[in-house]
C-alpha positions, 0 to 999 in steps of 0.5 A: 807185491809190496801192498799185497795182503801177504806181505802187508800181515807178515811186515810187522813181525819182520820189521821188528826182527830187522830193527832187532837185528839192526840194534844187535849189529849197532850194539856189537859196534859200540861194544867194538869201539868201546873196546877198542877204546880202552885198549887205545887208552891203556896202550897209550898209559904203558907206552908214556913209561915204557923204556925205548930200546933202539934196536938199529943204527946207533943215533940214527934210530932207524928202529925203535922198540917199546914193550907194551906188553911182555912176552907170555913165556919169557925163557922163549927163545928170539926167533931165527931168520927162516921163522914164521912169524904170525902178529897182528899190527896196525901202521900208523903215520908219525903224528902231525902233532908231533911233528910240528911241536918238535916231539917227534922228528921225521925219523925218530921219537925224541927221548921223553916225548909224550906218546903220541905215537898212537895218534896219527894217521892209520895206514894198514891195519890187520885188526880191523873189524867185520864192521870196518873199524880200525880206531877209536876214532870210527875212521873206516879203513876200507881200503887195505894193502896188505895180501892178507883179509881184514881181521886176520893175523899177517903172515911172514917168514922172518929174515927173507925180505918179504916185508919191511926192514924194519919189521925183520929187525924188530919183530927178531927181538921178540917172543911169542906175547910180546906186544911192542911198538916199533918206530920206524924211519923211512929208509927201513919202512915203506 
């Protein structure tokens, strides 16, 4: 069927509508990842000047909070246990960099370090793209852990220990908008 005539006078205009495809799909992934960029960058600028708030365990910094951005109705009231709790994350691993020049310790972000919390290893994440994308970096996270699909806000019920420690003291302390980054140790993480 492949050299019939049919298939041989019709081919031209069909590769031409894939390759046209194909561009429009490469096209939407660079736009993603440029996107994706920029956000990184200005996440990255916000969180070098944003103030920590540790939220438990006074010197121990078992959960810290930095506000990237604020919530939009700031008069909201915090949730309770009982709420449902609708947000996007993205599980990052401690920097190796970090780590080993002694800007983030194993458990905790030093006061005054560089933000470097965006540049390690991506774990989880509910903002991947239909394309697979998780980072600026084009790392494919194609493996996912959480119940929820890909590109999809998670779910919880805040309070009830269905997700991390962490989580339910950190996301207690925020309203609806707000977008922070929580550090979290071992003990009240995974």
């Amino acid at each position: 069927k492949k050299h019939s005539t049919s298939v041989r006078t019709a081919w031209a205009p069909i590769k031409a509508a894939v390759d046209a495809d194909n561009a429009r799909i490469v096209a939407q992934r660079t736009a993603v990842a440029e996107l994706q960029r920029a956000e990184e960058m200005r996440l990255r600028a916000v969180s070098s000047t944003a103030k920590e708030e540790v939220l438990c365990c006074g010197p121990e910094r078992h959960v810290v909070k930095k506000v990237l951005r604020p919530p939009t109705i700031a008069e909201a009231p915090l949730p309770r246990n009982g709420a449902h709790i609708i947000a996007h994350y993205t599980g990052r691993l401690a920097s190796t960099q970090a780590k080993t020049s002694g800007m983030l310790s194993e458990e905790q972000n030093v006061e005054g370090s560089l933000p470097l919390e965006f540049d390690g290893e991506v774990f989880d994440s509910s903002r991947k793209t239909p394309f697979g994308e998780v980072t600026s970096e084009g790392r494919d996270s194609s493996v996912r852990y959480g119940s929820e699909p890909a590109g999809n806000p998670f779910h919880f019920v805040l309070g009830r220990q269905d997700v991390i420690r962490g989580w339910d003291i950190g996301f207690a302390t925020m309203r609806p908008g707000e977008r922070a980054l929580l550090t979290i140790s071992p003990e009240y993480g995974y």
